[in-house]
C-alpha positions as CSV (number, residue, x, y, z in Angstrom):
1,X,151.6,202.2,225.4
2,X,148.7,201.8,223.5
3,X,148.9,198.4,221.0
4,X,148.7,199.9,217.2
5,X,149.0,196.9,215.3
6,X,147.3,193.5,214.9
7,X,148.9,190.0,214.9
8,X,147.8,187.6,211.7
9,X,148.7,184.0,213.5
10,X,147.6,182.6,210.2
11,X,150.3,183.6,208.3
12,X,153.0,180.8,207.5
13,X,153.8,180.6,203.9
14,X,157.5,182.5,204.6
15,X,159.7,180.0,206.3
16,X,162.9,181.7,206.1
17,X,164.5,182.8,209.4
18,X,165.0,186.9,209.7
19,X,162.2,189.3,209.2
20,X,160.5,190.3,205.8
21,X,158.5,193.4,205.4
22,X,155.8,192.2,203.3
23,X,152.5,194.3,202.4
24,X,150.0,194.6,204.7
25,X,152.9,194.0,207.5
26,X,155.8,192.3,209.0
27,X,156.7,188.8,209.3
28,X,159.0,186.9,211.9
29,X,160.3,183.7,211.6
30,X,162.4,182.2,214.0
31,X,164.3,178.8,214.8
32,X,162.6,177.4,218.1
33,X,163.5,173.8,220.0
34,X,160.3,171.3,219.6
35,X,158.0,172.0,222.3
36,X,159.9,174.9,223.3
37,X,158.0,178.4,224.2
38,X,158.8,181.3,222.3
39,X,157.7,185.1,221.8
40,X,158.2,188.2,219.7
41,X,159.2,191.1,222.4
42,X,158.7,194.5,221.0
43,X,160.5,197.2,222.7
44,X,159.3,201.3,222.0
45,X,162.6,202.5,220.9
46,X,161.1,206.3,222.8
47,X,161.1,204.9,225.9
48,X,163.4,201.5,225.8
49,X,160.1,199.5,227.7
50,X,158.6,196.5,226.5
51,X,155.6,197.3,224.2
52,X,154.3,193.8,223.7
53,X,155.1,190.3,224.0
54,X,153.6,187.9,221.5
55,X,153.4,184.1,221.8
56,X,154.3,182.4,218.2
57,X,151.7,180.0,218.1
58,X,152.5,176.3,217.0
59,X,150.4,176.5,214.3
60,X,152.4,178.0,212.3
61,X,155.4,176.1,211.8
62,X,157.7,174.0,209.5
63,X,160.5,171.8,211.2
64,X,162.2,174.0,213.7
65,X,160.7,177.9,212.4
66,X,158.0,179.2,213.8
67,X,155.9,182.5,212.0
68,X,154.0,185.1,212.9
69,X,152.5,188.5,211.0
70,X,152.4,191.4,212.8
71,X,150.3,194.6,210.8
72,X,150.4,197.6,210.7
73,X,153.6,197.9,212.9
74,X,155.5,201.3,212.8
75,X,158.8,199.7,212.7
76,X,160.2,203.2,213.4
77,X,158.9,203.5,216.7
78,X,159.8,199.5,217.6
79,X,163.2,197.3,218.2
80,X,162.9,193.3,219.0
81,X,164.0,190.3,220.4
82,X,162.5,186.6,221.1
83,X,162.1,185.1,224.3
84,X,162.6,180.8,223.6
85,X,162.6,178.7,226.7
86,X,162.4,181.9,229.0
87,X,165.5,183.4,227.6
88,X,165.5,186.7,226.0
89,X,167.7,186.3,222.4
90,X,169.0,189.0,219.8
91,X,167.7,187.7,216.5
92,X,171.0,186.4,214.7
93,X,169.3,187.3,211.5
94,X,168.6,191.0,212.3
95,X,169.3,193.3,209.2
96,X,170.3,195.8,211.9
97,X,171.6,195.7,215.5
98,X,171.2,198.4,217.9
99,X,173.1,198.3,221.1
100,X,172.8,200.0,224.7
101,X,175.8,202.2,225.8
102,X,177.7,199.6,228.2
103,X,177.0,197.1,225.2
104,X,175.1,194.1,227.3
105,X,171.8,194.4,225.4
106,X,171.3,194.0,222.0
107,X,167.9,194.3,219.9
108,X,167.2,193.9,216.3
109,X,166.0,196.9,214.4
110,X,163.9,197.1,211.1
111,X,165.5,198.2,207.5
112,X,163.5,199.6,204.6
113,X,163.7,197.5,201.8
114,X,164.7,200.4,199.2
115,X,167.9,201.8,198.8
116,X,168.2,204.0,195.5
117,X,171.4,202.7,193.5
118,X,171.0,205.6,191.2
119,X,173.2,205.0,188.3
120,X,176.3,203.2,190.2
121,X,176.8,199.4,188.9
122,X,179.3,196.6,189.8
123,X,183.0,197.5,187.8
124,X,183.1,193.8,187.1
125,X,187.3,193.9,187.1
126,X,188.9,190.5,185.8
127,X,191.1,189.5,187.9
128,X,194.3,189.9,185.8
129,X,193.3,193.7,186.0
130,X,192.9,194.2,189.6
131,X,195.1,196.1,191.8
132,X,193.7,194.9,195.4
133,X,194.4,196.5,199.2
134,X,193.5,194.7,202.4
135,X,192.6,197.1,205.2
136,X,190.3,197.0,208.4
137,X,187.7,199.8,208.2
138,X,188.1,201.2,212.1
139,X,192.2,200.9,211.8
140,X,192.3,202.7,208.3
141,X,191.5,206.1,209.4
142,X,191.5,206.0,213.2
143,X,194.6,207.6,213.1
144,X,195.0,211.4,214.4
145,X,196.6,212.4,210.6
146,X,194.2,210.3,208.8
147,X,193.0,213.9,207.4
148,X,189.5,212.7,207.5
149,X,186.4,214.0,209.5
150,X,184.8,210.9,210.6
151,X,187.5,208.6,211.6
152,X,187.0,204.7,212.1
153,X,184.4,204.4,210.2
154,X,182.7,203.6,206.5
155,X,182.3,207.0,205.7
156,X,185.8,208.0,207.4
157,X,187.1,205.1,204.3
158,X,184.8,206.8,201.7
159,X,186.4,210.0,202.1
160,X,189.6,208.1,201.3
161,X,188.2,207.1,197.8
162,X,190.5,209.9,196.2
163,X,193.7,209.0,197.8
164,X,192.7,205.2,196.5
165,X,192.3,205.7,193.2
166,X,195.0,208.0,193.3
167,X,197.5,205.4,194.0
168,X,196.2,203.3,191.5
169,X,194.0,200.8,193.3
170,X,191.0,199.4,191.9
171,X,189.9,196.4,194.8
172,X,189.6,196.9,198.2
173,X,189.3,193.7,200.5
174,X,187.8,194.8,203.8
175,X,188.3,192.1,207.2
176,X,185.0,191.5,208.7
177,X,181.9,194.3,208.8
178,X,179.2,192.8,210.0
179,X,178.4,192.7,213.9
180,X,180.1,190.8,216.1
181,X,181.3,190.7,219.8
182,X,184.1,192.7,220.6
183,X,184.9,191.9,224.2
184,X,183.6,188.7,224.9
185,X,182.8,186.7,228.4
186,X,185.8,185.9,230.8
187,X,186.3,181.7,230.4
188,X,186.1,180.1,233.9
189,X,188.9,177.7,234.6
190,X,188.4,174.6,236.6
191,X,190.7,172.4,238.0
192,X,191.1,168.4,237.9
193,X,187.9,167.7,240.0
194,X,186.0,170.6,238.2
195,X,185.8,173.1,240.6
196,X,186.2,176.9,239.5
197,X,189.9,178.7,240.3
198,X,189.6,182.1,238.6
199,X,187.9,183.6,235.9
200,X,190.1,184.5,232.9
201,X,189.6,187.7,230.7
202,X,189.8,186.9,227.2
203,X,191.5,189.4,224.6
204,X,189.8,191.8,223.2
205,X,188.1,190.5,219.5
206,X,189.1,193.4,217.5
207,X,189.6,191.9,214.1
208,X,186.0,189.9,213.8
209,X,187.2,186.4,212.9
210,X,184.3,184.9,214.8
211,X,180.6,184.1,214.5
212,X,178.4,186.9,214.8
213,X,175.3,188.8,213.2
214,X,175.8,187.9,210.0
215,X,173.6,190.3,208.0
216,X,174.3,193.2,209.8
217,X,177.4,195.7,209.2
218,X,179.1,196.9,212.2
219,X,177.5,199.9,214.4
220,X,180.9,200.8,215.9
221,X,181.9,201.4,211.9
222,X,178.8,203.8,211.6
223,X,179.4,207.6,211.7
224,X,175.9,207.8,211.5
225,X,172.6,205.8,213.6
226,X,172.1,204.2,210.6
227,X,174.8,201.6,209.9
228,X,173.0,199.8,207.1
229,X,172.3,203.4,204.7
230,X,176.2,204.3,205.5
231,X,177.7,201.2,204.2
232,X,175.5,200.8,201.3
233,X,176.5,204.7,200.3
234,X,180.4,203.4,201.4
235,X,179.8,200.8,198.2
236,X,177.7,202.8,196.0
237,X,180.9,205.5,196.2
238,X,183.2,202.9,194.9
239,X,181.1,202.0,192.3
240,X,181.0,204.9,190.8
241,X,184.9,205.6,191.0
242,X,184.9,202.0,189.3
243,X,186.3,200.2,192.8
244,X,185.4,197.2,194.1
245,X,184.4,196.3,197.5
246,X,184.9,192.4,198.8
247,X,183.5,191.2,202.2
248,X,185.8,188.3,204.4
249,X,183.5,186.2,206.0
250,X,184.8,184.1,208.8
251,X,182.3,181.0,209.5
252,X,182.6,178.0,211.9
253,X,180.9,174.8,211.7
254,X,178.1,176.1,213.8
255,X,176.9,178.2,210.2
256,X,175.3,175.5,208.6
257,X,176.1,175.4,204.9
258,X,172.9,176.7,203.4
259,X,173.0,179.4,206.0
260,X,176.7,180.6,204.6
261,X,175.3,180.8,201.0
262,X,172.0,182.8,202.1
263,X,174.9,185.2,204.1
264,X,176.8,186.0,201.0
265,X,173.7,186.2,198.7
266,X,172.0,188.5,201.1
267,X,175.2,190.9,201.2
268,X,175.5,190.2,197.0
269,X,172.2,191.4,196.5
270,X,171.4,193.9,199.1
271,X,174.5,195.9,199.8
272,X,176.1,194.8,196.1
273,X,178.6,193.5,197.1
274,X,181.3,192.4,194.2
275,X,183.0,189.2,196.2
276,X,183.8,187.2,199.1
277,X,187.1,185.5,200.9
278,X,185.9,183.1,202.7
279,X,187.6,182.2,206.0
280,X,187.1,179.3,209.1
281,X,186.2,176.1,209.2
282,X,183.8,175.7,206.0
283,X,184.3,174.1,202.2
284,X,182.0,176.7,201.0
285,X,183.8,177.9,198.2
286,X,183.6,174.4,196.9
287,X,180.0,174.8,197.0
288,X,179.4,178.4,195.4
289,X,182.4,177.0,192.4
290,X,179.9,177.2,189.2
291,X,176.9,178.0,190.8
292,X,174.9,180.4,188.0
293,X,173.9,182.8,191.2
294,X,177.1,184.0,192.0
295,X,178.6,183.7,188.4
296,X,179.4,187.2,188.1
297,X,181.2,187.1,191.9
298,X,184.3,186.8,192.9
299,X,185.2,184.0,195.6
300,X,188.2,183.8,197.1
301,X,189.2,181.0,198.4
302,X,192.4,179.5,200.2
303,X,193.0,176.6,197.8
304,X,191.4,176.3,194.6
305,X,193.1,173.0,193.8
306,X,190.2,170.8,195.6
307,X,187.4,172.0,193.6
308,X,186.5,170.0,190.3
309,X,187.8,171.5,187.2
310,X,184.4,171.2,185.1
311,X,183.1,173.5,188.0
312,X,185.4,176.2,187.8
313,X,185.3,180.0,186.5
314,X,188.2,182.2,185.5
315,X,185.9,185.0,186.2
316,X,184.6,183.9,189.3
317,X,186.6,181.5,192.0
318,X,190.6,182.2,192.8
319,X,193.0,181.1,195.2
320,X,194.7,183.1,198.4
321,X,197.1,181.8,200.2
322,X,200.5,182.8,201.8
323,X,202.5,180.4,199.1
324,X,203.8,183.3,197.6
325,X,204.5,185.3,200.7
326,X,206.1,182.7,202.3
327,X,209.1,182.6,198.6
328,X,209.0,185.3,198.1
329,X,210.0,186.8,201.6
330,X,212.9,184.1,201.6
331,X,214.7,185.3,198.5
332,X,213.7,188.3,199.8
333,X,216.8,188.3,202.7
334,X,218.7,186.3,200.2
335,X,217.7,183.0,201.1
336,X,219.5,180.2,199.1
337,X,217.8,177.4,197.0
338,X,214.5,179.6,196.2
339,X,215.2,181.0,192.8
340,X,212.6,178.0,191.2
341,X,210.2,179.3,193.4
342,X,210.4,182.6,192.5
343,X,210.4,181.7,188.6
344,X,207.1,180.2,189.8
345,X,205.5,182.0,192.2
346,X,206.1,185.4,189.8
347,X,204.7,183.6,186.2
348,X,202.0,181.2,188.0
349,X,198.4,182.1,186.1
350,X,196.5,179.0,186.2
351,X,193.5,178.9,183.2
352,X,190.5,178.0,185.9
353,X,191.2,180.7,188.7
354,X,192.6,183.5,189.7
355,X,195.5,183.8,191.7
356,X,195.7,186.3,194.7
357,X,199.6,187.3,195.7
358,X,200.7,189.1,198.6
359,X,203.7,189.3,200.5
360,X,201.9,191.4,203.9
361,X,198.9,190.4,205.4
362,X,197.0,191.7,208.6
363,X,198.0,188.6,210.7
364,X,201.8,189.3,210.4
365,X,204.5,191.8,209.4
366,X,203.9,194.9,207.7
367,X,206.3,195.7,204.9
368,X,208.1,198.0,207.3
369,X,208.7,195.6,209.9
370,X,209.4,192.8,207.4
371,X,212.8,194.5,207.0
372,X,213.2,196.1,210.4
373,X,212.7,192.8,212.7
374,X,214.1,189.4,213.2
375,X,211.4,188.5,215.8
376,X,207.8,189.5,216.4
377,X,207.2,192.1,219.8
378,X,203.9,191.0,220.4
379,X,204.2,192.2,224.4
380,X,201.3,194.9,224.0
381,X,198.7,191.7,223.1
382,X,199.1,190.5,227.0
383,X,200.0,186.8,226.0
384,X,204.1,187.3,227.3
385,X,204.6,187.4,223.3
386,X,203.4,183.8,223.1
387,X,201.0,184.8,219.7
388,X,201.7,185.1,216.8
389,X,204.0,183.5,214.0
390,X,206.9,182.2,215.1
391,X,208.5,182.1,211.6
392,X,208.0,185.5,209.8
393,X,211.0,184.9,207.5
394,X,212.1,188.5,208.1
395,X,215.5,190.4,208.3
396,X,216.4,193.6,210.1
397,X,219.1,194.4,208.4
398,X,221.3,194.3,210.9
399,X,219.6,196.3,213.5
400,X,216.5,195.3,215.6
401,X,213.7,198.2,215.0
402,X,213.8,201.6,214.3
403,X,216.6,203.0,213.3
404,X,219.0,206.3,212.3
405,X,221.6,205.0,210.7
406,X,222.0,205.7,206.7
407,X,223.2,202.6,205.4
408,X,220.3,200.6,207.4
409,X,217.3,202.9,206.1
410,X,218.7,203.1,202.9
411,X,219.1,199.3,202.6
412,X,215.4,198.9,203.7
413,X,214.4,201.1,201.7
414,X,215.9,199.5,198.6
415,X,214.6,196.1,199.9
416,X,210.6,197.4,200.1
417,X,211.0,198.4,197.0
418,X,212.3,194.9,195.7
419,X,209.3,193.4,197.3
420,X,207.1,195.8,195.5
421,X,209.1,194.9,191.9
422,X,208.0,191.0,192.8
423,X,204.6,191.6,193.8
424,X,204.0,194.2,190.8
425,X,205.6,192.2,188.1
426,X,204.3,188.8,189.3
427,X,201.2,187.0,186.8
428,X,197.7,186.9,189.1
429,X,196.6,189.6,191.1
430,X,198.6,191.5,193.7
431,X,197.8,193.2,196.7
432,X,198.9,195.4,198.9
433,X,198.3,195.8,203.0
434,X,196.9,199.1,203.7
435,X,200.0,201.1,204.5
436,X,202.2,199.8,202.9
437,X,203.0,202.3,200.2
438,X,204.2,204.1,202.8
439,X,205.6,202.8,205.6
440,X,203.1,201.6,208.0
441,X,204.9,200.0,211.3
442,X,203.4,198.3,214.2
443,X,206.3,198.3,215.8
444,X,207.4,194.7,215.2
445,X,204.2,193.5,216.6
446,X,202.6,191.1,213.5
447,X,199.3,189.9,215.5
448,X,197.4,192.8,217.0
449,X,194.0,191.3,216.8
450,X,193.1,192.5,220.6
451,X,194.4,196.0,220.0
452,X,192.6,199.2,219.4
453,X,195.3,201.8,220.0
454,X,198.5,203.4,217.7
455,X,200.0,200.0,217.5
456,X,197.1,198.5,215.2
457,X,195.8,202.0,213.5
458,X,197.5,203.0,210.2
459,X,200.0,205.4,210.7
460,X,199.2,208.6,208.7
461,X,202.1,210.3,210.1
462,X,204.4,208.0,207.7
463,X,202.5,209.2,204.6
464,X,203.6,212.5,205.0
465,X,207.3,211.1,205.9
466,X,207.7,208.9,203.2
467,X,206.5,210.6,199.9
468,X,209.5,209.1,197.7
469,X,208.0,205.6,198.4
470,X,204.3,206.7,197.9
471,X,205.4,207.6,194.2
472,X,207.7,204.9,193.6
473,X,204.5,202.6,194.5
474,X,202.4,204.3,192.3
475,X,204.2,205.1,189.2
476,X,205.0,200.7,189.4
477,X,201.4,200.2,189.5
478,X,200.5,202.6,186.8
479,X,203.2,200.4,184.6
480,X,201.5,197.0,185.6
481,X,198.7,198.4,184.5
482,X,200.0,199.9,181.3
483,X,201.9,196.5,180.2
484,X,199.9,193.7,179.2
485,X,202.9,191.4,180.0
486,X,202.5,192.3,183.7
487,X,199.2,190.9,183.5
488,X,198.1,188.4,180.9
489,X,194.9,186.3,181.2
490,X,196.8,183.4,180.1
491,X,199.7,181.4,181.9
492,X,203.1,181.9,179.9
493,X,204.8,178.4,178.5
494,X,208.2,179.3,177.2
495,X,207.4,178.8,174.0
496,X,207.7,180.5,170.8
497,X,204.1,179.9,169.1
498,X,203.8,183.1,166.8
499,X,207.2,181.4,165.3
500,X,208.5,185.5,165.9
501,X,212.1,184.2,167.2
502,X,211.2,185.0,171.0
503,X,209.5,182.4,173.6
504,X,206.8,184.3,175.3
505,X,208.7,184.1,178.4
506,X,212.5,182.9,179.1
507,X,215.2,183.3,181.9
508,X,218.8,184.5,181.8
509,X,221.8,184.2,184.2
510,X,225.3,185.2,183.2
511,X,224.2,182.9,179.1
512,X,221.2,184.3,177.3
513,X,218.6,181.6,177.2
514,X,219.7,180.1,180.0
515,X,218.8,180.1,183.3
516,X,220.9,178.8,186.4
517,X,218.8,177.9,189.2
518,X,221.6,176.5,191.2
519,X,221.1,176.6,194.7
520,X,223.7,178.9,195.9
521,X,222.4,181.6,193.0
522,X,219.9,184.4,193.8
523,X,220.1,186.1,190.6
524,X,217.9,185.9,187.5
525,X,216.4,187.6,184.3
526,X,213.2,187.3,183.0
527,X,212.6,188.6,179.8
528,X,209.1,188.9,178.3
529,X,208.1,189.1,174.6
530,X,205.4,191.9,173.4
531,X,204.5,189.8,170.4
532,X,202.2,187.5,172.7
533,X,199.8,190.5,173.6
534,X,200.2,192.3,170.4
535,X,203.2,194.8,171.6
536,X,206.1,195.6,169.7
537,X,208.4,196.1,173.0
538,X,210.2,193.6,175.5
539,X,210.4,193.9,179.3
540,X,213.3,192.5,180.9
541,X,213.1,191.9,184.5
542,X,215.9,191.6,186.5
543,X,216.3,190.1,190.1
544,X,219.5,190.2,191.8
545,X,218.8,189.4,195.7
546,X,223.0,188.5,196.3
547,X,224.9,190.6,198.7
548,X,227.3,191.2,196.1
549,X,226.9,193.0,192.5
550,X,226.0,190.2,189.9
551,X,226.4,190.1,185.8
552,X,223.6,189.1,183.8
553,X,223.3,188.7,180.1
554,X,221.9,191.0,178.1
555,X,219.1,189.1,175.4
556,X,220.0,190.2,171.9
557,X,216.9,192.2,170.3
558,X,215.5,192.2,166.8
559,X,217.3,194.8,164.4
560,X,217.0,198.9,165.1
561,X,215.6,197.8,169.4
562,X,217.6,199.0,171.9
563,X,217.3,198.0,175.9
564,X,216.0,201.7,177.9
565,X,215.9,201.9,181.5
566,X,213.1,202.5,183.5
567,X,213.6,200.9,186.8
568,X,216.6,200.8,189.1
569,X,215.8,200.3,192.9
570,X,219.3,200.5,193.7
571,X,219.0,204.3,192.7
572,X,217.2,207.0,195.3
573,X,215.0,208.5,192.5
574,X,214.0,204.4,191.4
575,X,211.5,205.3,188.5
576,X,214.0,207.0,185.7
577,X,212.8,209.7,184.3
578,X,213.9,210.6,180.3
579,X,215.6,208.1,178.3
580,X,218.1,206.3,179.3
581,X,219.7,203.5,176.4
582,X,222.1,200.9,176.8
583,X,224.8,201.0,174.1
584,X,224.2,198.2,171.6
585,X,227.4,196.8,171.9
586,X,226.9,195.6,175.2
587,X,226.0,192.1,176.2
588,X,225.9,191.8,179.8
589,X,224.8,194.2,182.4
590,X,226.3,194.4,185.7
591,X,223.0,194.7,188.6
592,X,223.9,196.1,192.3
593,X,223.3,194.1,195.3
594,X,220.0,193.4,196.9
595,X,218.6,195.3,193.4
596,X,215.6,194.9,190.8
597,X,216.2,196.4,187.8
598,X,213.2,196.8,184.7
599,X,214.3,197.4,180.8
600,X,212.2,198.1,178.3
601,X,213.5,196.8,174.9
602,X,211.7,198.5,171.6
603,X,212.9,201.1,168.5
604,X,214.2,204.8,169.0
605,X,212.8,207.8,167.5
606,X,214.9,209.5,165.2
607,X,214.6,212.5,168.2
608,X,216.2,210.3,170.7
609,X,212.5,209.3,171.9
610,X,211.1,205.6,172.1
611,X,208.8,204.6,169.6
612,X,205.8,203.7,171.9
613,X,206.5,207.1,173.5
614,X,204.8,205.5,177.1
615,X,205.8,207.0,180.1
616,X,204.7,206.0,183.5
């Protein structure tokens, strides 16, 4: 092939590693060992053969990075790599990665440095208004009923946009997108004196929690040859249905710090990206906590507690971990001793952060399974079910896995539903595993990182099975998001500061104003006063996780309020539709087993109506 560009071995003032397309041409940089050779290999994409080969000259260099200009390079016709030391390398700051069909060779490709953004901008959600789902792109609509036409991939999830908003979410967490080994090299084990026995296949990496290309989203999510434009469309759809789109990024100690923060700030800035959960071995979030360039970004972070409170941003850093998961599953199955933590765990709202609750993650049970299985059936993974969390603080209800009987399903039925009433009437932010809303089962298996089959992909089958759930989930979300008391920027102190009569929050057991956290009880009420966020109502939430039917006081309410039902999950149809009062002369209310039940206390319309006239 005939050479149709000209190397500028003057060039050095760009010292950052990657490539820049600059005017006039293109500029490499790269990390290369002291005395080391190195070389810019430029393959014709046409015929896969090596074009050119270009010595980086030593000139050219600051500390470890090496530059070089190459003009008037057609990057359309070109891919690269570097050859340092004699060993061809995949530049692990390519923008774009191709790969050959078997997947052993991997080049860098060039990306424009335009994208047109049109009129989409970032939704900038607080976090006491978010409504988040956690989903991996691939297993969201690999699934046969997914009902979309390009399956696995960013575009299959931006033809899911409707169903999203739909349901009433406004945050979607995605598990890693950028590039990264799937199937990696079989580990050779050696015995005592070192000599090799056998080589050992490792798992499949499905879910990504390893190093990999940082800056470059996943080809195997791409539809389309063009990974980077699909993605960036993927986002700009959200946008514009006011969604927004966070990035995990799992780094080891082998990211240097300064790398990690040039990651996120490329993704931030390129692909506009609203936050980041950071993940692995790194104190990054520590780091970013304050920093003006990623102000308007949302970190999340495992603890939050660590990171100096001068530094911190309600707007911008909050906390993720499986605290509330871990209670809230326990009084779930009607574990004793864990009411305090579920007083807790449901009002905690800290002033500095946000506060990230989930009770279903992607490394552990889905909701379905939660209350189908006692133990984890991690066979499929090949490890002899050796991986995986031992303690999943799960119940089956009596019967291991799927099953037939009425009182079982009903009784898990009514229990998903409970988890839902914690997780949707719970202070901070919850969210929800993709799924969930209706159904989703991996068959008892709650670690499928190495599997790309039914097991792992969402189940669209169950959507069309379970349509009662679907709606009970979204009508609950719709009232979270209606009630201000579901979702208050401030942290509630029981205390009656607008001098109105009422605490803005207090508990009940079988007294008003006063709640019995004995360890043997595993009933409570939690009633919240409008008054605080400028609402003339009352909810009164009411947990009753015993395996017998529990009293509970019924609060007395200022003159002409009655208490209305609204949510029963011990009823089929959960979200009650009319109006439903409770005579006034009552003063204690009698709650099912195993039930959540929601009252709404305000006035009644002289036509039988409630004042606010709200329905959800």
């Amino acid at each position: 092939m005939k050479k149709a560009f000209n190397i500028d071995e003057k060039t050095g003032e760009f010292y950052e590693p990657g490539v820049r397309m600059e005017e006039g041409g293109i500029c490499f940089t790269v990390t290369v060992p002291a005395g080391a050779a190195a070389s810019l290999c430029l393959y014709a994409k046409e015929s896969g053969e090596l074009a050119a080969e270009i010595p980086f000259s030593e000139k050219n260099t600051q500390g470890s990075l090496r530059t070089i200009k190459v003009r008037d390079l057609e990057e359309d016709a070109y891919r690269y790599q570097y050859k340092i030391q004699g060993k061809t390398v995949t530049d692990p700051h390519a923008r774009k990665i191709w790969k050959s069909e078997d997947g052993k060779v991997t080049m860098g490709e060039f990306v424009p440095e335009t994208f047109d953004w049109g009129k989409s901008r970032k939704p900038q959600i607080p976090y006491e208004e978010g409504i988040m789902y956690h989903l991996h792109v691939r297993n969201y609509t690999m699934h046969e009923k997914s009902g979309v036409a390009h399956r696995g991939t960013f575009l299959g999830l931006q033809e899911k946009i409707p169903y999203l908003k739909k349901l009433g979410v406004n945050q979607i967490i995605l598990m890693p997108v950028c590039e990264f080994e799937e199937q990696e090299t079989a580990t050779e084990k050696l015995d005592k004196k070192g000599t090799p026995l056998k080589k050992v296949p490792l798992q499949k990496n499905y879910w990504g929690y390893k190093t990999g290309f940082y800056y470059a989203p996943k080809k195997n999510y791409s539809a389309t040859e063009n990974p980077v434009l699909e993605c960036k469309n993927m986002v700009k759809a959200f946008h514009e249905h006011q969604m927004e789109v966070i990035l995990e990024f799992y780094f080891t100690r082998e990211t240097v710090l300064r790398e990690q923060i040039k990651i996120l700030q490329y993704w931030m800035e390129e692909y506009q990206i609203d936050g980041f959960r950071i993940m692995g071995d790194t104190d990054l979030a520590r780091h970013l906590a304050g920093d003006p360039l990623f102000s308007d970004c949302k970190i999340l972070s495992c603890y939050c507690g660590e990171i100096d409170e001068e530094m911190l941003q309600r707007s911008q850093m909050a906390e993720m971990n499986d605290g509330f998961m871990n209670d809230c599953r326990r009084i779930l199955k009607g574990d004793e001793g864990m009411l305090e933590a579920l007083a807790y765990r449901t009002r905690r709202n800290p002033s500095g952060y946000g506060v990230i609750n989930y009770i279903t993650s992607h490394d552990g049970f889905t909701l379905q399974d939660l209350v189908s299985y006692d133990q984890k059936h991690n066979e499929a993974n090949g490890e002899q079910n050796r991986d995986g969390c031992q303690c999943n603080y799960s119940w089956n209800c009596g019967v291991e896995g799927e099953s037939r009987k009425r009182d079982v399903t009903a009784l898990r039925t009514r229990l998903k539903k409970d988890a839902m009433m914690m997780l949707l009437c719970s202070q901070g932010t919850p969210m929800l595993l993709a799924g969930d809303e209706f159904g989703n089962s991996q068959n008892g298996n709650n670690n499928p990182y190495c599997l790309d089959n039914e097991v792992a992909w969402v189940d669209w089958g169950a959507y069309k099975k379970n349509q009662k759930f679907v709606s009970f989930v979204r009508a609950l979300i719709a009232l979270r998001k209606s009630e201000k008391l579901l979702h208050c920027k401030k942290e509630y102190c029981f205390v009656d500061r607008k001098a109105c009569g009422y605490p803005d929050l207090s508990y009940h057991s079988k007294k008003a104003w006063y709640g019995d956290f004995g360890y043997e009880k595993r009933q409570i009420g939690m009633l919240y006063c409008g008054s605080y966020v400028e609402e003339k109502r009352f909810l009164y939430v009411i947990y009753n996780f015993h395996p017998q039917p529990q009293e509970l006081a019924l609060p007395k309410l200022p003159e002409k309020m009655k208490w209305f039902w609204k949510i029963d999950t011990f009823q089929k149809d959960s979200v009650l539709t009319g109006v439903k009062a409770i005579e006034e002369k009552e003063k204690m209310i009698k709650i099912p087993e195993r039930t959540v039940v929601l009252l709404i206390g305000e006035q009644e319309c002289k036509d039988g109506d409630v004042e606010s006239g709200r329905t959800f």
